[in-house]
C-alpha positions as CSV (number, residue, x, y, z in Angstrom):
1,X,58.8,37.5,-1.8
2,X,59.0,41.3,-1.6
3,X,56.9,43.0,1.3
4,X,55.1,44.7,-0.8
5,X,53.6,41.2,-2.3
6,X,53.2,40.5,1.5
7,X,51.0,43.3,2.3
8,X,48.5,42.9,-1.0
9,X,48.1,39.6,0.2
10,X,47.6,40.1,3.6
11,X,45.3,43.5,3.0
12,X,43.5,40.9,0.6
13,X,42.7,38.0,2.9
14,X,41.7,40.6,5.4
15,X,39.3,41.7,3.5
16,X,38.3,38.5,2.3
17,X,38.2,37.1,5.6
18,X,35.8,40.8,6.9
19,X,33.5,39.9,3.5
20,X,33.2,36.7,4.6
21,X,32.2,36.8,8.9
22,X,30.1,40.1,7.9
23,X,28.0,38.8,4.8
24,X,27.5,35.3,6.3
25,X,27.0,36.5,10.1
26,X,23.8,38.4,8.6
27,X,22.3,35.6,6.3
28,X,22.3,33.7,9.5
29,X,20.6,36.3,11.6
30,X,18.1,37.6,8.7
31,X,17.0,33.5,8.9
32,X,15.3,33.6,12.4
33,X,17.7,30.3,13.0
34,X,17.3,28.5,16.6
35,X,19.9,30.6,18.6
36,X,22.1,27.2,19.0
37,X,22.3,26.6,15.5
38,X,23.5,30.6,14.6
39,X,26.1,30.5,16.9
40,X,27.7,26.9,15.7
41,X,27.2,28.2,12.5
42,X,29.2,31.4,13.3
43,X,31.6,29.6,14.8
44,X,32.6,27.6,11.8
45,X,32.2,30.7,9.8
46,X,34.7,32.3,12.1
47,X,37.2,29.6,12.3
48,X,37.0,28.2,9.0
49,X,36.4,31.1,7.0
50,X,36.3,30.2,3.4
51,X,35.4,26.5,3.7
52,X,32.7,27.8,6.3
53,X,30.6,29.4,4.4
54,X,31.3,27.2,1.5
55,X,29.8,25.1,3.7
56,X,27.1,27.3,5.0
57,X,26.1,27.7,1.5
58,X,25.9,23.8,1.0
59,X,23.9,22.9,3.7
60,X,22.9,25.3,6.2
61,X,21.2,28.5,4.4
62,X,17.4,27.8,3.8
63,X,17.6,30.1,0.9
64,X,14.6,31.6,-1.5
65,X,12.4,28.0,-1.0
66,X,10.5,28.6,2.0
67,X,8.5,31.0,-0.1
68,X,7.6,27.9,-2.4
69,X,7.1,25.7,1.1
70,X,4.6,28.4,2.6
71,X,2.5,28.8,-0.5
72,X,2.5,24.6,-0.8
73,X,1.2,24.9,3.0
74,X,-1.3,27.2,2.3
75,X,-2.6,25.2,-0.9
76,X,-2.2,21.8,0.6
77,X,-4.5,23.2,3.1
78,X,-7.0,24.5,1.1
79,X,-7.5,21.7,-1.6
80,X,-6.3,18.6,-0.6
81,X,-7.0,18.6,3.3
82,X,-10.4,20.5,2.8
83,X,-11.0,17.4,0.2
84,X,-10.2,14.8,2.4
85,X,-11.7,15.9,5.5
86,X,-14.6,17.9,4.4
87,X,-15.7,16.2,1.6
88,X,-14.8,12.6,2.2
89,X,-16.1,12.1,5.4
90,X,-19.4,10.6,6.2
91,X,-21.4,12.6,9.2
92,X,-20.4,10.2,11.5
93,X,-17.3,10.3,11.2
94,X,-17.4,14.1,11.5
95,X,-19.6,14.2,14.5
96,X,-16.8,11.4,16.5
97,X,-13.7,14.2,15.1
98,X,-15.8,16.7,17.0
99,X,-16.4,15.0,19.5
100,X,-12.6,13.8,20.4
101,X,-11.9,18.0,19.5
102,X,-14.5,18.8,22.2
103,X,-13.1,16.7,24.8
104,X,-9.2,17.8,24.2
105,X,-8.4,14.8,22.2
106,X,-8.7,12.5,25.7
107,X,-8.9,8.5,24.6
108,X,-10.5,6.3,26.9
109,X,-7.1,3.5,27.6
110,X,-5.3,6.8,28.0
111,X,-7.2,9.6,29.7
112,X,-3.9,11.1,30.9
113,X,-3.2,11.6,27.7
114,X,-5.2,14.5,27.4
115,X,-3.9,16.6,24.4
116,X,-1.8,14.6,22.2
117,X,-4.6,13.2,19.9
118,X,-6.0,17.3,20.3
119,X,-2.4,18.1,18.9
120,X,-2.8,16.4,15.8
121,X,-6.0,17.4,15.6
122,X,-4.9,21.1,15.1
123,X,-2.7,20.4,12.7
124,X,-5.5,18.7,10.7
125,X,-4.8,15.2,10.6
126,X,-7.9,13.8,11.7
127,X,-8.1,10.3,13.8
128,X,-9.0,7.3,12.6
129,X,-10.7,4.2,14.7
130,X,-10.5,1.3,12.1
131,X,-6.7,0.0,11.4
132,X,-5.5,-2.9,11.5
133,X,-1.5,-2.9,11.4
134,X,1.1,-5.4,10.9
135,X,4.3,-4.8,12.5
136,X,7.0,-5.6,10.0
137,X,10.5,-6.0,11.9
138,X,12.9,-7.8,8.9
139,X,13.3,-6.4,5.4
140,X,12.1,-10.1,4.1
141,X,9.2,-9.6,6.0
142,X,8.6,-6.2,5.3
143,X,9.0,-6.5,1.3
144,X,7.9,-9.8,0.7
145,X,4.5,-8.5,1.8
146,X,4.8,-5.8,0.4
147,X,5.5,-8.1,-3.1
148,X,2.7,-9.4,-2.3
149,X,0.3,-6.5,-2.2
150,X,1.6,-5.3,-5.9
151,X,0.9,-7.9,-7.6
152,X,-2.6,-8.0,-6.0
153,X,-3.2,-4.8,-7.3
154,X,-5.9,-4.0,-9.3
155,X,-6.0,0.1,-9.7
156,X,-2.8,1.5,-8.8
157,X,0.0,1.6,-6.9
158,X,1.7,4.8,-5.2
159,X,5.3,4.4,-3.8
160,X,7.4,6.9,-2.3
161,X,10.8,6.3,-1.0
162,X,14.2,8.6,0.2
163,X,15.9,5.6,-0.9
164,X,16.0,3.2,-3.9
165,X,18.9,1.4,-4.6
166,X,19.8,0.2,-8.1
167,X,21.0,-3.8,-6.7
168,X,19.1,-6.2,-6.8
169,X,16.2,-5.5,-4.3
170,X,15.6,-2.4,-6.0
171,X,15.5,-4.1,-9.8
172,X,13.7,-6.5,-8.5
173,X,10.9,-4.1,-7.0
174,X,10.9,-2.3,-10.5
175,X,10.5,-5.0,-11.9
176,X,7.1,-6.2,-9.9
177,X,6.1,-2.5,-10.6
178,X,6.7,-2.5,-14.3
179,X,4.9,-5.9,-14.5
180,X,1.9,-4.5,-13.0
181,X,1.9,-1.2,-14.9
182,X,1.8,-3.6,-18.0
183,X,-1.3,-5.0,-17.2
184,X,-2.7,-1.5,-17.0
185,X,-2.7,-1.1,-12.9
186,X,-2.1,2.9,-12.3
187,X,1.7,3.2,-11.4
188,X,3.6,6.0,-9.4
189,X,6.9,6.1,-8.1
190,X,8.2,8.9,-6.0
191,X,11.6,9.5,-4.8
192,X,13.9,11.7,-3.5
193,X,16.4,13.8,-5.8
194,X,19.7,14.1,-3.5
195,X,19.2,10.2,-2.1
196,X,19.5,8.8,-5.4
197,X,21.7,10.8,-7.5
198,X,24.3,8.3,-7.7
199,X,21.1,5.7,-10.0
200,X,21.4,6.1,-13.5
201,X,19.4,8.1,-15.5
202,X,17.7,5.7,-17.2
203,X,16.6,3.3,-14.4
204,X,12.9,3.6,-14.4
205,X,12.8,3.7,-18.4
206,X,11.7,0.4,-18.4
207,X,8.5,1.6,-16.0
208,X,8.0,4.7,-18.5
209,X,8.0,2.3,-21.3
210,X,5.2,-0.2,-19.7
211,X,2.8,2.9,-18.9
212,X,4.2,4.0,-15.5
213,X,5.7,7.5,-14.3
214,X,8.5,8.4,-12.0
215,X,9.5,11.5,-10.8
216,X,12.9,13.2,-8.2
217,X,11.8,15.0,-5.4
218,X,13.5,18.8,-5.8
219,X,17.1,17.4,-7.4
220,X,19.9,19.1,-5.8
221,X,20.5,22.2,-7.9
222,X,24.6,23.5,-7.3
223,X,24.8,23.9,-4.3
224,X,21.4,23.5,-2.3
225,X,20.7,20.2,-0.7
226,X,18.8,20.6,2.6
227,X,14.9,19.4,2.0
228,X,15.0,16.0,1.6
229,X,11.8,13.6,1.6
230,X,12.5,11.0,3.8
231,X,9.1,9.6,3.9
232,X,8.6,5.8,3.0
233,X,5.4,5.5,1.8
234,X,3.5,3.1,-0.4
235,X,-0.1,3.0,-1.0
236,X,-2.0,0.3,-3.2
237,X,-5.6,0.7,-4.4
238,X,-6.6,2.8,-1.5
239,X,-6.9,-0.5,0.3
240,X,-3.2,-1.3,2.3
241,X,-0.9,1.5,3.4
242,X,2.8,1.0,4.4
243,X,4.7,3.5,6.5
244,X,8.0,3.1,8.3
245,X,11.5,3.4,8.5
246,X,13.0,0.6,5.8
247,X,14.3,2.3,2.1
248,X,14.5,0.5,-1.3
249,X,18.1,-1.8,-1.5
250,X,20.2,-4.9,-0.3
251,X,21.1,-3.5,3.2
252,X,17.6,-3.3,3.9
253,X,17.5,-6.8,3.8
254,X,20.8,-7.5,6.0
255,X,23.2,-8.9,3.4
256,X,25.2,-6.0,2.7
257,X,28.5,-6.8,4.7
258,X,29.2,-3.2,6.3
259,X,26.3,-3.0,7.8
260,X,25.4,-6.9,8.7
261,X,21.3,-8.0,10.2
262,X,19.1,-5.0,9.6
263,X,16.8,-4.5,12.3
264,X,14.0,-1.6,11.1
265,X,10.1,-1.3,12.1
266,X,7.4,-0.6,9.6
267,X,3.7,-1.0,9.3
268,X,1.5,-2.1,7.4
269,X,-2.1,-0.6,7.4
270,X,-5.7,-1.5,6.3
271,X,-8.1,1.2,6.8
272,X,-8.7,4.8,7.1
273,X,-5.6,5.6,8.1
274,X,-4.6,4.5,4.2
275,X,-6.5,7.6,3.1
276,X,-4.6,10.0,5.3
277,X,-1.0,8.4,3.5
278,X,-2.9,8.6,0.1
279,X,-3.4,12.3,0.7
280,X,-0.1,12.7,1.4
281,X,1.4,11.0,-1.6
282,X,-0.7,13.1,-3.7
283,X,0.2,16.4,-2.6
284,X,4.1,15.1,-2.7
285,X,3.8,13.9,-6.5
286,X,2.1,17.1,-7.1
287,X,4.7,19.3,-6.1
288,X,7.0,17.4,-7.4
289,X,6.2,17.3,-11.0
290,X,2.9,18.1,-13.5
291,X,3.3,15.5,-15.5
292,X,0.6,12.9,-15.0
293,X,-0.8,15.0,-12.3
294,X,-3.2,12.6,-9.6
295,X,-6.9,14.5,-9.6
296,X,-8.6,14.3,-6.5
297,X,-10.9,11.5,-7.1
298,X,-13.2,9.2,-5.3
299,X,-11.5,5.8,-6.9
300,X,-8.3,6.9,-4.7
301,X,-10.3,6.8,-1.7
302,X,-12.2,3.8,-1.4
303,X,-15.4,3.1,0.9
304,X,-14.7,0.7,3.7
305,X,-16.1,-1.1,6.6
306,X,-15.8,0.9,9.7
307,X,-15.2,-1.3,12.7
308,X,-13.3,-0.9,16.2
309,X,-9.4,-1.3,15.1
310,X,-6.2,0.9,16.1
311,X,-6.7,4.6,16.5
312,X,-4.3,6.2,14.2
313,X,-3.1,9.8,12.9
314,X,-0.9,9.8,10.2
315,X,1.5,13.5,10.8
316,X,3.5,15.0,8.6
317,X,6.1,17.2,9.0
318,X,8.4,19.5,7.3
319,X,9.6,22.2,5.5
320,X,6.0,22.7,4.1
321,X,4.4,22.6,7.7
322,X,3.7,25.4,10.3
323,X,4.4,24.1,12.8
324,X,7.1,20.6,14.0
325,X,4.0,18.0,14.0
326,X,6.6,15.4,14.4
327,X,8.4,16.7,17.1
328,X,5.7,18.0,19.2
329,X,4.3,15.2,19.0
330,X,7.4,13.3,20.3
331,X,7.4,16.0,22.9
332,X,3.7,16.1,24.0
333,X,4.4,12.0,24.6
334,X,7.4,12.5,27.1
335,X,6.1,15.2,28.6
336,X,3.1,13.0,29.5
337,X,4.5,9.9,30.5
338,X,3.8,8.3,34.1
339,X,5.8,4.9,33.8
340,X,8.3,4.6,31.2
341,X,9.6,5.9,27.8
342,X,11.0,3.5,25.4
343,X,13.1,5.5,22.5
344,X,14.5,3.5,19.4
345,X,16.7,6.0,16.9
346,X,19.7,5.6,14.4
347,X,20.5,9.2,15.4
348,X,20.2,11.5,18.4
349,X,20.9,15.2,18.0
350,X,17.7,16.5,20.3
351,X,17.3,19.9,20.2
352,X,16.5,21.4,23.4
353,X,13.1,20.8,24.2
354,X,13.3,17.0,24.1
355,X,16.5,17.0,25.8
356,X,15.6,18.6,28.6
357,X,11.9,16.1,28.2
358,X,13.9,13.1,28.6
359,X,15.9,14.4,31.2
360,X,13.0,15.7,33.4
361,X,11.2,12.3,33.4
362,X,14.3,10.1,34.2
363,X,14.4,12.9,37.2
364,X,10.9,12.1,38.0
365,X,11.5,8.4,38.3
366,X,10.2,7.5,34.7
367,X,12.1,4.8,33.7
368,X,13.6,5.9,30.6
369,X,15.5,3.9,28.3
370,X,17.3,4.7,24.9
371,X,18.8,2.2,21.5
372,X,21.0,3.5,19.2
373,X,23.7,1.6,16.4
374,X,26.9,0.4,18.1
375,X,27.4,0.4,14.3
376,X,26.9,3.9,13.1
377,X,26.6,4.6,9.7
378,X,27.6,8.8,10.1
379,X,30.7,8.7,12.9
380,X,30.2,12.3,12.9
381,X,26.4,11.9,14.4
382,X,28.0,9.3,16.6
383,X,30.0,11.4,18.4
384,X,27.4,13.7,19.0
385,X,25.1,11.3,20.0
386,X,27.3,10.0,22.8
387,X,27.6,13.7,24.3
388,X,24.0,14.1,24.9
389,X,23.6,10.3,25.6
390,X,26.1,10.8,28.3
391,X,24.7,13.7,30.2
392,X,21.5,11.9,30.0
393,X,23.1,9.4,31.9
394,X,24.1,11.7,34.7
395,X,19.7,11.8,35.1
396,X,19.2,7.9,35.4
397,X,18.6,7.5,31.6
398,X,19.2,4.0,30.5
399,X,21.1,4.3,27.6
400,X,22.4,1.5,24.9
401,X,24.2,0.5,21.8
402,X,22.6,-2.1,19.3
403,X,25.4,-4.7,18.6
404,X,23.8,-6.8,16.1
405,X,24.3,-5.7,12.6
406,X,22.7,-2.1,12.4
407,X,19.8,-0.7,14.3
408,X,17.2,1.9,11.8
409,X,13.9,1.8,13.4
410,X,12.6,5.1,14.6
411,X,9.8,4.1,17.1
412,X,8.7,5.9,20.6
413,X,6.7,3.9,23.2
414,X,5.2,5.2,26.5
415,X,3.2,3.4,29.2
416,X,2.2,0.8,26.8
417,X,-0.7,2.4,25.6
418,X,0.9,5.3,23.0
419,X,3.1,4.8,20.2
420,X,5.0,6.6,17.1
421,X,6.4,5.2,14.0
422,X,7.7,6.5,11.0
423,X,10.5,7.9,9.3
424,X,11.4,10.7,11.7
425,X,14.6,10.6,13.4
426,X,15.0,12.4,16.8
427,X,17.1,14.4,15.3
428,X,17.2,18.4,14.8
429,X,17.1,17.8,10.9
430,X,13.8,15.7,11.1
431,X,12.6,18.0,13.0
432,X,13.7,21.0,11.0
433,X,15.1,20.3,7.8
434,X,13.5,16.8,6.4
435,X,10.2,15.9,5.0
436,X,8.8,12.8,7.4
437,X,5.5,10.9,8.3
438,X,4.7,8.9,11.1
439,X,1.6,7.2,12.0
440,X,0.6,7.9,15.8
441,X,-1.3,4.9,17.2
442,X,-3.6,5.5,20.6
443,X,-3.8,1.7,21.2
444,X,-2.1,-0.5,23.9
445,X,-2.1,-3.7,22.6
446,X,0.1,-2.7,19.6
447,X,1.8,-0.4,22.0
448,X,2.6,-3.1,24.2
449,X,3.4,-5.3,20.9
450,X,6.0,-2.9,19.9
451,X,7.7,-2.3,23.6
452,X,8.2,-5.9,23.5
453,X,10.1,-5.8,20.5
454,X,12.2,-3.2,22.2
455,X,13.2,-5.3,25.0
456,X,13.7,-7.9,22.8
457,X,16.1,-6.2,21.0
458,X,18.2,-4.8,24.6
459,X,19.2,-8.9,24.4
460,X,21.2,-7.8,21.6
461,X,22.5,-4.5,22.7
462,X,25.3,-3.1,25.4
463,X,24.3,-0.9,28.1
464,X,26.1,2.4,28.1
465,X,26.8,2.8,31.9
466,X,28.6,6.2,33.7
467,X,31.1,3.6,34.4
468,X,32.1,3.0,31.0
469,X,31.3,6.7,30.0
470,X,33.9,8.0,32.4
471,X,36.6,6.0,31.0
472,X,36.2,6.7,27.7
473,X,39.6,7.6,26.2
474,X,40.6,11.5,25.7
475,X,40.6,11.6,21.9
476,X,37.0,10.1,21.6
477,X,35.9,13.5,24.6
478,X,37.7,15.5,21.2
479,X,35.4,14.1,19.1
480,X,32.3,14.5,21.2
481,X,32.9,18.2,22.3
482,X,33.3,19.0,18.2
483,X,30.7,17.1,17.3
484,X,28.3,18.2,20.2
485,X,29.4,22.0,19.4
486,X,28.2,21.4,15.8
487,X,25.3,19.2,16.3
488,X,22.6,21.7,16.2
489,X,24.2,22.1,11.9
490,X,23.6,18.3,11.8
């Protein structure tokens, strides 16, 4: 090759390589990204220039959709939250949300508590006094009540899921819904576009055929797919709510071999808390698509008996959100802890904030104790996991791997008297990238309910010690410095 072939080539991959660093390094500035997440960024832009911002393009830049996001804030806001909480609430109820605003959210079995339930409050999602919640721990469990509940309904049935497999659990679900949908019962199914690409076209025809509607949360056009709605949520006749961290398909249940026993925590609601879920399914379906649109009507939102139950806020977060309900929330919890934090997550990539949370109250004595899969399901987010786990460890944390089959549920205990479960992972793309829901439960017996469960499941797990830590072998520190140098991308 003559030198003169050498040089154009070499002039041309300069200036590629210059295009590249200088257009990409100011996307990721003009963003307003979390400082830690422009400089991994700018890193792999640096040392992988073409395949870095290939890369970037895929799935780090947040691109022209925020615009759609604020404006769905600001009419979510304005029609379906002034709906529900102007509108559908009695005077009572009104005067007792004042009340709790007035007094900084305190609750009286957690006074110390002072402005979690105020929190919430600000973000508008009221509290409500009279739930009463099943803890669902197995898929069988889970979905065989929830089987149940479908073909009790009478009105409709609104489902929303990241996940929904084409095997058998998820035919079989279909199924149950297209049944019902037959018999004239009001059916909706919601799911999300990127986490079921791979079902085929024509899965839910048999739904649209019996009088039912379907719809893909923003499909992943080219290139783009960040924004995913990882909410689980299923609401039937305004009556029973379900929120939690199980998806639509056989591993859910445990009999998929890779994975082995599932072990996942939902909940299963009756009461006003099911209002605050139906609100949130409509304003997802009606994002999502115009076709059978859901009116804001009084036969979604049923009267009910209001007795003493479980205090509950359902709190979304996301792309559509101001502010990271979620994750303040999570914050606001450790932050007020006294005794002990109890942390259940498939995957921990804490951003800075609830690091350094978890590491200040291990500091202060708070016994602080953390579960996550011996049998990951992303290696990558693994890796990363283990680096923070490890310096956590340095600060008395209590950290552990579940060892039997594959651990999912994404719950947060503290003192046994506050409690969080939902679909958020403590993870920076829950907390930044994802659409999640959680309920928020001020209540200590099914606080105390769910901490057992925890401690049940450290029978089945394998304490991480500084022993073990210090020995681990050089190629896995590799993996964890790349992974941990990347994490805030995750």
């Amino acid at each position: 090759m003559s030198t003169q072939v050498l040089t154009v080539i070499a002039y041309f991959v300069a200036i590629l390589l210059f295009i590249n660093v200088v257009l990409a390094g100011l996307v990721v500035f003009f963003e307003r990204r979390n400082p830690a997440s422009t400089w991994a960024w700018l890193l792999v832009l640096v040392f992988i220039p073409i395949f870095g911002f290939l890369s970037y393009l895929v799935f780090g830049k947040n691109g022209k959709r925020e615009k759609m996001f604020y404006e769905k804030e600001a009419y979510d806001q304005k029609v379906y939250y002034n709906y529900l909480f102007q509108y559908r609430h009695s005077e009572e109820k009104i005067q007792r949300q004042k009340a709790l605003i007035e007094n900084k959210g305190r609750l009286v079995e957690a006074e110390y508590l002072t402005d979690l339930a105020y929190l919430h409050l600000n973000s508008g999602n009221w509290m409500t006094f009279n739930n009463q919640v099943t803890i669902l721990s197995t898929g069988r469990d889970k979905f065989e009540a929830l089987v149940r509940d479908i073909r009790r309904a009478k009105r409709f049935i609104h489902i929303e899921y990241y996940i929904w497999r084409g095997d058998n659990l998820g035919r079989r679900l279909l199924d149950e819904l297209t049944k019902k949908a037959r018999e004239g019962v009001e059916v909706r199914l919601l799911y999300d576009g990127m986490g079921n690409s791979s079902l085929p076209k024509d899965f839910f025809q048999r739904l649209h055929e019996a009088g039912g509607y379907s719809a893909a949360f923003l499909p992943p056009f080219f290139v783009r797919i960040n924004y995913r709605n990882h909410r689980k949520l299923c609401v039937i006749d305004g009556e029973v709510g379900y929120i939690g961290g199980f998806n639509v398909g056989d591993e859910y249940l445990g009999i998929v071999k890779r994975y082995g026993p599932w072990r996942d925590t939902h909940l299963r609601f009756a009461g006003d808390a099911v209002d605050q879920m139906q609100i949130r399914f409509i304003m997802d379906w009606n994002f999502t698509t115009k076709e059978g649109v859901v009116p804001l009507e009084e036969t979604y939102f049923p009267e009910r008996e209001q007795c003493e139950g479980i205090k509950t806020q359902i709190v979304s977060s996301g792309p559509d959100t101001q502010w990271k309900n979620i994750r303040n929330g999570y914050f606001k919890m450790m932050n007020e802890a006294e005794d002990h934090i109890y942390l259940t997550t498939p995957y921990f990539v804490p951003d800075d904030g609830i690091f350094e949370a978890l590491r200040v109250a291990a500091l202060s004595g708070i016994d602080v104790r953390i579960i996550i899969p011996g049998n990951p399901d992303h290696i990558f987010v693994y890796w990363a996991s283990m680096s923070y786990l490890g310096e956590l460890l340095e600060a008395g944390v209590r950290c552990y791997q579940y060892e039997k089959g594959f651990i999912h549920a994404k719950t947060l205990c503290i003192d046994g008297l506050v409690a969080s479960v939902g679909t958020a992972n403590m993870d920076i793309r829950s907390f930044d990238l994802n659409f999640e829901v959680n309920a928020f439960m001020f209540d200590a017996g099914l606080t105390q309910a769910l901490e057992a469960e925890f401690l049940r499941d450290l029978e089945s797990c394998v304490e991480i010690t500084k022993e073990w830590y210090s020995k681990r072998k050089w190629w896995f520190k590799i993996k964890e410095a790349v992974a941990r140098l990347v994490s805030p991308m995750l």
